[in-house]
DRENKEBA-316919 format. One record per residue (C-alpha): z, y, x; residue number from 1; residue in three letters. Coordinates in steps of 0.2 Angstrom, whole numbers, padded with zeros to 4 digits. Each point is the difference from the previous one (the first is absolute). Layout:
N
- Z,Y,X,n,res
- Z,Y,X,NUM,ALA
...
END
This chain:
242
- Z,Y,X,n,res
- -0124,0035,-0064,1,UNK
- 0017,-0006,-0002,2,UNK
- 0014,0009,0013,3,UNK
- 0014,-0005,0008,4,UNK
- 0012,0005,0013,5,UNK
- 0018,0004,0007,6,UNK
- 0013,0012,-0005,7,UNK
- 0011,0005,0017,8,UNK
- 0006,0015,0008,9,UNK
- -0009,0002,0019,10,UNK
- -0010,-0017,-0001,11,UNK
- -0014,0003,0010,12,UNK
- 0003,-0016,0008,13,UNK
- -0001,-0009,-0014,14,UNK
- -0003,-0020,0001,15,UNK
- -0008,0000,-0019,16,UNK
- -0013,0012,0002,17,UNK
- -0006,-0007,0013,18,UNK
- 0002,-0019,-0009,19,UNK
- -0006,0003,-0015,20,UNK
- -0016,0011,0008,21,UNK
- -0004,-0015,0012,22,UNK
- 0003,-0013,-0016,23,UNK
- -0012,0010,-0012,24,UNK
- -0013,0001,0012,25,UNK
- 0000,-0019,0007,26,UNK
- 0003,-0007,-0019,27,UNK
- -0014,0014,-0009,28,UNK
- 0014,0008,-0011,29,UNK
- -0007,0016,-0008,30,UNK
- 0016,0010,0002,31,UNK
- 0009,0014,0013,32,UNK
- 0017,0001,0004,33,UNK
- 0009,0017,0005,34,UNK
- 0018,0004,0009,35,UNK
- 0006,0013,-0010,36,UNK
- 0015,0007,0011,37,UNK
- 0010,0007,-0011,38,UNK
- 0015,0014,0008,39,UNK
- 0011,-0003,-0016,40,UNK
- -0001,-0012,-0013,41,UNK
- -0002,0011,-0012,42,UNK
- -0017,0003,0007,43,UNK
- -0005,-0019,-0009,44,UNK
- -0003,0008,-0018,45,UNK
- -0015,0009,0009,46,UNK
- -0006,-0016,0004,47,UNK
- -0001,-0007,-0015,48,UNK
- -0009,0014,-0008,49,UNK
- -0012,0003,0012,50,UNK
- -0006,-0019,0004,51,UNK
- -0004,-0007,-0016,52,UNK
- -0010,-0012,0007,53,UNK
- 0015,-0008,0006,54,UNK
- 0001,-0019,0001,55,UNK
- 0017,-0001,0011,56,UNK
- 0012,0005,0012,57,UNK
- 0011,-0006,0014,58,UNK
- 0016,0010,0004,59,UNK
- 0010,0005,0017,60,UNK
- 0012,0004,0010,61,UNK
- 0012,0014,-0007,62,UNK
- -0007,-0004,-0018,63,UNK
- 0001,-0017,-0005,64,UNK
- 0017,0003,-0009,65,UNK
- -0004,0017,-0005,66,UNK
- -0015,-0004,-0013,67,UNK
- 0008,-0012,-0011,68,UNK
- 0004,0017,-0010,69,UNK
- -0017,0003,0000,70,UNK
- -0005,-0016,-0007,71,UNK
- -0001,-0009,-0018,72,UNK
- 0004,-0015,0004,73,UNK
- 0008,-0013,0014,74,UNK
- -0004,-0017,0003,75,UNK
- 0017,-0011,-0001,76,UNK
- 0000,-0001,0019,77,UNK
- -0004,0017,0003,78,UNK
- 0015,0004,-0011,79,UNK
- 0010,-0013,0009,80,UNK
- -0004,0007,0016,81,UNK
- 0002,0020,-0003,82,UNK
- -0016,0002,0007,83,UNK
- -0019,0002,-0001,84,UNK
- -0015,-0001,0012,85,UNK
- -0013,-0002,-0013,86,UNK
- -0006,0006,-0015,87,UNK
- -0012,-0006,-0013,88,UNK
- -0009,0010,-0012,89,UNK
- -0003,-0004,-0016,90,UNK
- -0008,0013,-0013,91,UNK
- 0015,0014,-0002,92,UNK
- 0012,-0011,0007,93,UNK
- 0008,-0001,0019,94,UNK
- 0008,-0019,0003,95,UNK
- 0010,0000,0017,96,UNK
- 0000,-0018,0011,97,UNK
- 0008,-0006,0014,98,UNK
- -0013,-0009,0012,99,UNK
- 0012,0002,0017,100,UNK
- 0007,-0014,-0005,101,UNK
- -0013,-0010,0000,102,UNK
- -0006,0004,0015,103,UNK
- 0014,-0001,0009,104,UNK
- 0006,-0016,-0009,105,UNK
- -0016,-0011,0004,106,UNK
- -0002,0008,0022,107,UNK
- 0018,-0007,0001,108,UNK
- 0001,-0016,-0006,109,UNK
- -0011,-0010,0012,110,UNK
- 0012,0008,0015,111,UNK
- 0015,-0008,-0008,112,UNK
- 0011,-0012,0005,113,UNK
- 0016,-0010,-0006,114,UNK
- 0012,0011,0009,115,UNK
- -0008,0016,-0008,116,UNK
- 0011,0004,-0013,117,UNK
- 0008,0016,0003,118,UNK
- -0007,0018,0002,119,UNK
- 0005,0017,0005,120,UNK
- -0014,0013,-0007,121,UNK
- -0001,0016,0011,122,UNK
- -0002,0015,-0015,123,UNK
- 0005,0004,-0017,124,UNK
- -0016,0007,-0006,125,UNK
- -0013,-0004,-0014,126,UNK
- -0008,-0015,0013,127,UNK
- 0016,-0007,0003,128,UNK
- 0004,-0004,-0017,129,UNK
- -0016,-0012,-0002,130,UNK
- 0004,-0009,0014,131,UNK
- 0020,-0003,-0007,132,UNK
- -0011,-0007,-0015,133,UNK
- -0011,-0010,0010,134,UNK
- 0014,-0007,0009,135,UNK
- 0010,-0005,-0015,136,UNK
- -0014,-0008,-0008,137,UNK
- 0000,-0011,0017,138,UNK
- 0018,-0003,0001,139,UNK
- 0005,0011,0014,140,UNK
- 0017,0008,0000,141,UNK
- -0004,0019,0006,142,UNK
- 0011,0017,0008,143,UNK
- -0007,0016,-0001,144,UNK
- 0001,0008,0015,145,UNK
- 0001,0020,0000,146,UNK
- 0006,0016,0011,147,UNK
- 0016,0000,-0008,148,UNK
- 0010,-0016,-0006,149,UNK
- 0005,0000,-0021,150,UNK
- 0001,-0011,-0014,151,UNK
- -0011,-0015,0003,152,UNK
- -0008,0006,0016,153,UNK
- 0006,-0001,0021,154,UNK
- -0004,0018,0009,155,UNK
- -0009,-0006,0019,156,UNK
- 0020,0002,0007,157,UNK
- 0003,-0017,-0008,158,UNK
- -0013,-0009,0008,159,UNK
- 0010,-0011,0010,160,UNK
- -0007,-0016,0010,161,UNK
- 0009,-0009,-0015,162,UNK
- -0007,0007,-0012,163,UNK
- -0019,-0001,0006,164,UNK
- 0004,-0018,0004,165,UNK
- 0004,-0004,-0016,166,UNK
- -0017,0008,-0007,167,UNK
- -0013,-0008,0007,168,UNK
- -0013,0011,-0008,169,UNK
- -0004,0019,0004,170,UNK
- -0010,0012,-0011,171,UNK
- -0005,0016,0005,172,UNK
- -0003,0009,-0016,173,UNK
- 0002,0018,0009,174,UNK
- -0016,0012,0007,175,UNK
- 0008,0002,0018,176,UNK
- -0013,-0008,0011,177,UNK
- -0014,0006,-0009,178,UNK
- -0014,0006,0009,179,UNK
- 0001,0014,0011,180,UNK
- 0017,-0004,0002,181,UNK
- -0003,-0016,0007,182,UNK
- 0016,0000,0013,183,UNK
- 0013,0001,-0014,184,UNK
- 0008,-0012,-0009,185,UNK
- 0015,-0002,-0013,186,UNK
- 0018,0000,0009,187,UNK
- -0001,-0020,-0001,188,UNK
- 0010,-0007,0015,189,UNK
- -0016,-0014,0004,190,UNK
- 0009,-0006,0013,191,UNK
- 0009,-0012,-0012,192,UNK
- -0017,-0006,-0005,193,UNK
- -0003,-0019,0004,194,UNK
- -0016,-0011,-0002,195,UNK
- 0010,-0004,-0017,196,UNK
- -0004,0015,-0007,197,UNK
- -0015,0005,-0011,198,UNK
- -0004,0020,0003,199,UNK
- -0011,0006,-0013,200,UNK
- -0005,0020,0000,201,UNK
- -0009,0007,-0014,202,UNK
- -0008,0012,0014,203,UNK
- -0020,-0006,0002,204,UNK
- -0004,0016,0012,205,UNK
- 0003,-0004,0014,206,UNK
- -0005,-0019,-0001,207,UNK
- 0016,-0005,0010,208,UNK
- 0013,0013,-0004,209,UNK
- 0014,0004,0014,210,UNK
- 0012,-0010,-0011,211,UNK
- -0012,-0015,0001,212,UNK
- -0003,0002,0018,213,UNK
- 0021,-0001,0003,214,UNK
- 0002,-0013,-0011,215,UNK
- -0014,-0012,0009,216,UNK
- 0008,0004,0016,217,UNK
- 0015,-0009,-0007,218,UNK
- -0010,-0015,-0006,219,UNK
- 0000,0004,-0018,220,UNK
- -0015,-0002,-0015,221,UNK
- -0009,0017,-0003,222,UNK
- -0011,0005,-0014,223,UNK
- -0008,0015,-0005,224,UNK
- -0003,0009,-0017,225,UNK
- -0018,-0003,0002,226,UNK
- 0000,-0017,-0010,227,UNK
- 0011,0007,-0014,228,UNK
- -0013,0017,-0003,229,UNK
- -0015,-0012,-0003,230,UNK
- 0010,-0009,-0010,231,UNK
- 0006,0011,-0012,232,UNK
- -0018,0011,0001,233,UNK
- -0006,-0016,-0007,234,UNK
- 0014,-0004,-0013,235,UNK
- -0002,0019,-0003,236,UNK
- -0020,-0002,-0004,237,UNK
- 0002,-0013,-0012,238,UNK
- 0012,0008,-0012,239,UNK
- -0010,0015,0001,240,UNK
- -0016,-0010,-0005,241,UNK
- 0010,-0013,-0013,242,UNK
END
Protein backbone atom coordinates (compact mmCIF):
# COMPACT_ATOMS: atom_id res chain seq x y z
CA UNK A 1 0.00 0.00 0.00
CA UNK A 2 1.37 3.17 -1.19
CA UNK A 3 1.65 5.97 1.87
CA UNK A 4 1.42 9.37 2.04
CA UNK A 5 1.17 12.26 4.27
CA UNK A 6 2.28 15.73 5.86
CA UNK A 7 5.28 16.86 7.54
CA UNK A 8 4.46 19.86 10.20
CA UNK A 9 5.09 20.69 13.59
CA UNK A 10 1.53 20.59 16.00
CA UNK A 11 -0.84 19.62 12.92
CA UNK A 12 -3.49 17.92 14.41
CA UNK A 13 -5.81 19.99 12.58
CA UNK A 14 -4.60 19.18 9.49
CA UNK A 15 -6.76 20.02 6.24
CA UNK A 16 -4.78 17.11 4.25
CA UNK A 17 -5.23 14.22 6.28
CA UNK A 18 -8.40 14.71 6.33
CA UNK A 19 -8.64 15.37 2.38
CA UNK A 20 -6.73 12.93 1.23
CA UNK A 21 -8.46 10.25 3.69
CA UNK A 22 -12.06 11.24 2.35
CA UNK A 23 -10.49 11.40 -1.33
CA UNK A 24 -9.05 7.76 -1.14
CA UNK A 25 -12.06 6.38 0.25
CA UNK A 26 -14.78 8.04 -2.31
CA UNK A 27 -12.35 7.36 -5.45
CA UNK A 28 -11.19 3.40 -4.03
CA UNK A 29 -7.31 4.48 -3.76
CA UNK A 30 -5.57 1.73 -2.04
CA UNK A 31 -3.30 4.13 -0.01
CA UNK A 32 -2.93 5.86 3.82
CA UNK A 33 -1.86 9.07 4.65
CA UNK A 34 -0.19 10.12 8.06
CA UNK A 35 0.66 13.63 9.67
CA UNK A 36 4.02 13.17 11.00
CA UNK A 37 4.44 16.22 13.32
CA UNK A 38 7.65 16.73 13.57
CA UNK A 39 9.25 18.98 16.72
CA UNK A 40 12.50 19.90 14.63
CA UNK A 41 13.05 19.32 11.23
CA UNK A 42 15.87 17.31 11.83
CA UNK A 43 13.42 14.83 12.98
CA UNK A 44 12.39 14.28 8.67
CA UNK A 45 15.59 11.93 8.05
CA UNK A 46 13.49 9.37 10.55
CA UNK A 47 10.77 9.72 8.22
CA UNK A 48 12.40 8.60 5.41
CA UNK A 49 14.01 5.70 6.87
CA UNK A 50 11.26 4.44 8.59
CA UNK A 51 8.26 4.70 5.82
CA UNK A 52 9.79 3.21 2.87
CA UNK A 53 6.58 2.74 1.45
CA UNK A 54 6.44 6.40 0.97
CA UNK A 55 4.66 7.77 -2.29
CA UNK A 56 4.79 11.60 -1.11
CA UNK A 57 4.54 14.26 1.07
CA UNK A 58 2.97 17.64 1.56
CA UNK A 59 4.85 20.15 3.77
CA UNK A 60 3.74 22.99 6.52
CA UNK A 61 3.98 25.62 8.48
CA UNK A 62 7.31 26.40 10.07
CA UNK A 63 9.02 23.89 7.58
CA UNK A 64 8.25 24.65 4.19
CA UNK A 65 11.59 26.74 3.79
CA UNK A 66 13.53 24.68 6.14
CA UNK A 67 13.53 21.22 3.93
CA UNK A 68 14.91 22.47 0.82
CA UNK A 69 18.28 21.24 2.62
CA UNK A 70 16.95 18.22 2.89
CA UNK A 71 15.95 17.77 -0.45
CA UNK A 72 17.80 16.66 -3.82
CA UNK A 73 16.25 18.56 -6.05
CA UNK A 74 13.86 21.76 -6.61
CA UNK A 75 11.33 22.28 -9.21
CA UNK A 76 12.31 25.76 -11.11
CA UNK A 77 9.33 27.50 -9.23
CA UNK A 78 10.01 25.91 -6.06
CA UNK A 79 13.57 27.42 -6.41
CA UNK A 80 11.99 30.75 -7.65
CA UNK A 81 9.93 30.84 -4.72
CA UNK A 82 12.30 29.78 -1.81
CA UNK A 83 9.73 27.45 -0.71
CA UNK A 84 8.26 24.05 -0.68
CA UNK A 85 4.88 22.36 0.45
CA UNK A 86 5.37 19.21 -1.56
CA UNK A 87 7.57 16.60 -2.14
CA UNK A 88 7.77 13.79 -4.62
CA UNK A 89 9.56 10.77 -4.30
CA UNK A 90 11.21 9.15 -6.57
CA UNK A 91 13.45 5.98 -5.92
CA UNK A 92 16.56 7.67 -3.55
CA UNK A 93 15.72 10.91 -4.56
CA UNK A 94 13.64 13.94 -2.78
CA UNK A 95 12.19 16.53 -5.50
CA UNK A 96 10.71 19.64 -3.75
CA UNK A 97 7.55 21.53 -5.50
CA UNK A 98 5.71 24.60 -4.91
CA UNK A 99 1.82 23.72 -5.38
CA UNK A 100 0.57 27.10 -3.06
CA UNK A 101 0.89 28.70 -5.87
CA UNK A 102 -1.30 27.12 -7.77
CA UNK A 103 -3.83 26.97 -5.58
CA UNK A 104 -3.76 30.27 -4.62
CA UNK A 105 -3.32 31.54 -8.21
CA UNK A 106 -6.48 29.60 -9.82
CA UNK A 107 -9.24 30.57 -6.11
CA UNK A 108 -8.18 34.15 -7.07
CA UNK A 109 -8.68 34.81 -10.47
CA UNK A 110 -12.45 34.48 -10.78
CA UNK A 111 -12.76 37.33 -7.76
CA UNK A 112 -10.68 39.79 -9.91
CA UNK A 113 -11.43 42.74 -11.34
CA UNK A 114 -9.85 45.62 -13.53
CA UNK A 115 -9.00 47.78 -10.63
CA UNK A 116 -7.36 44.87 -8.90
CA UNK A 117 -3.89 45.54 -9.48
CA UNK A 118 -2.06 46.06 -6.34
CA UNK A 119 -1.39 44.09 -3.32
CA UNK A 120 -0.21 44.38 0.18
CA UNK A 121 0.60 40.58 1.52
CA UNK A 122 0.37 40.26 5.47
CA UNK A 123 3.67 37.94 6.34
CA UNK A 124 7.01 37.09 5.33
CA UNK A 125 7.06 33.48 5.71
CA UNK A 126 7.33 30.37 3.45
CA UNK A 127 3.47 30.93 2.25
CA UNK A 128 3.96 34.32 1.50
CA UNK A 129 6.36 33.93 -1.02
CA UNK A 130 4.03 31.65 -3.30
CA UNK A 131 1.52 33.99 -3.24
CA UNK A 132 4.31 36.98 -4.35
CA UNK A 133 4.86 34.32 -7.31
CA UNK A 134 1.34 33.89 -8.05
CA UNK A 135 0.76 37.33 -8.01
CA UNK A 136 3.65 38.25 -10.59
CA UNK A 137 2.67 35.67 -12.77
CA UNK A 138 -0.94 37.61 -12.86
CA UNK A 139 0.47 41.00 -13.20
CA UNK A 140 -0.10 42.30 -9.79
CA UNK A 141 2.34 44.79 -8.28
CA UNK A 142 2.76 43.45 -4.38
CA UNK A 143 4.17 45.09 -0.65
CA UNK A 144 5.07 42.95 1.86
CA UNK A 145 3.69 43.83 4.84
CA UNK A 146 5.54 42.79 8.35
CA UNK A 147 5.98 43.70 12.12
CA UNK A 148 8.78 45.89 11.44
CA UNK A 149 9.14 48.11 8.09
CA UNK A 150 12.78 47.22 5.90
CA UNK A 151 13.90 46.88 2.61
CA UNK A 152 11.11 46.19 0.31
CA UNK A 153 8.48 45.75 3.02
CA UNK A 154 5.97 48.46 5.10
CA UNK A 155 5.75 47.45 9.00
CA UNK A 156 1.54 47.82 9.96
CA UNK A 157 2.65 51.72 11.16
CA UNK A 158 2.57 52.55 7.54
CA UNK A 159 -0.71 51.45 6.69
CA UNK A 160 -2.09 54.68 6.10
CA UNK A 161 -5.69 55.21 4.39
CA UNK A 162 -3.56 56.20 1.30
CA UNK A 163 -1.66 53.54 1.24
CA UNK A 164 -4.72 50.81 1.45
CA UNK A 165 -6.51 52.88 -1.03
CA UNK A 166 -4.05 52.53 -3.34
CA UNK A 167 -3.89 48.51 -2.92
CA UNK A 168 -7.08 47.22 -3.63
CA UNK A 169 -6.16 43.74 -2.76
CA UNK A 170 -5.52 42.30 0.90
CA UNK A 171 -3.82 38.92 1.67
CA UNK A 172 -3.40 37.52 4.90
CA UNK A 173 -0.73 35.11 4.75
CA UNK A 174 -0.12 35.19 8.68
CA UNK A 175 -1.70 32.27 11.25
CA UNK A 176 -3.53 35.03 13.59
CA UNK A 177 -6.98 34.19 13.40
CA UNK A 178 -6.57 30.59 13.31
CA UNK A 179 -8.88 28.52 15.34
CA UNK A 180 -8.97 28.84 18.76
CA UNK A 181 -8.01 32.24 18.51
CA UNK A 182 -10.84 33.17 16.41
CA UNK A 183 -11.09 37.04 18.02
CA UNK A 184 -7.66 38.00 16.63
CA UNK A 185 -6.70 39.37 13.74
CA UNK A 186 -3.38 41.10 12.16
CA UNK A 187 -2.98 44.99 13.18
CA UNK A 188 -4.62 45.86 9.82
CA UNK A 189 -6.51 49.26 10.18
CA UNK A 190 -9.89 47.60 8.24
CA UNK A 191 -11.57 50.48 8.53
CA UNK A 192 -9.95 51.92 5.39
CA UNK A 193 -11.37 48.80 3.63
CA UNK A 194 -13.98 49.72 0.94
CA UNK A 195 -16.33 47.45 -1.28
CA UNK A 196 -13.20 47.99 -3.75
CA UNK A 197 -11.17 45.90 -1.88
CA UNK A 198 -10.57 41.99 -2.45
CA UNK A 199 -9.64 40.53 1.29
CA UNK A 200 -8.30 37.18 0.89
CA UNK A 201 -6.96 35.20 4.30
CA UNK A 202 -5.11 32.12 3.72
CA UNK A 203 -7.00 30.99 7.31
CA UNK A 204 -9.81 28.11 6.35
CA UNK A 205 -10.62 27.45 10.34
CA UNK A 206 -12.71 29.45 11.13
CA UNK A 207 -14.74 29.61 7.84
CA UNK A 208 -15.01 33.43 8.11
CA UNK A 209 -11.95 34.56 9.90
CA UNK A 210 -12.26 37.91 12.18
CA UNK A 211 -10.41 39.59 9.55
CA UNK A 212 -13.02 38.57 6.83
CA UNK A 213 -15.80 39.29 9.19
CA UNK A 214 -14.31 43.41 9.47
CA UNK A 215 -13.59 43.50 6.10
CA UNK A 216 -17.34 42.50 4.94
CA UNK A 217 -18.70 44.98 7.39
CA UNK A 218 -16.94 47.43 5.24
CA UNK A 219 -18.31 46.15 1.97
CA UNK A 220 -15.39 44.46 0.85
CA UNK A 221 -14.92 40.79 -1.33
CA UNK A 222 -13.74 38.08 1.20
CA UNK A 223 -12.35 34.62 0.41
CA UNK A 224 -11.03 31.94 2.51
CA UNK A 225 -7.97 29.59 2.09
CA UNK A 226 -10.25 26.85 1.62
CA UNK A 227 -10.39 26.91 -2.30
CA UNK A 228 -6.64 27.25 -2.37
CA UNK A 229 -5.86 23.91 -0.04
CA UNK A 230 -8.02 21.80 -2.39
CA UNK A 231 -6.38 23.11 -5.08
CA UNK A 232 -3.03 22.58 -4.33
CA UNK A 233 -4.01 18.98 -2.49
CA UNK A 234 -4.91 18.17 -6.02
CA UNK A 235 -1.99 19.86 -7.88
CA UNK A 236 -0.05 18.05 -5.22
CA UNK A 237 -1.64 14.37 -6.03
CA UNK A 238 -0.78 14.69 -9.55
CA UNK A 239 2.87 15.20 -9.34
CA UNK A 240 3.15 12.73 -6.75
CA UNK A 241 1.42 10.17 -9.10
CA UNK A 242 3.04 11.64 -12.62
Amino acid sequence: MKTFGLIGKNISYSFSRTYFTEKFKKENIDAKYYNFDLEEINQFRDVIKEMPDLGGLNVTIPYKQMIITFLDDLAPEAREIGAVNTIKIKGNRLIGYNTDYIGFSESIKPLLKSHHNKALILGTGGASKAIAYALKKLDIEYKFVSRSSGKGKLGYDDLSEEVIKDHNIIINTTPVGTFPDVEEYPEFPVEYLTKNHLVYDLIYNPEITQLLALAKKQGATVKNGLKMLELQAESAWNIWNK
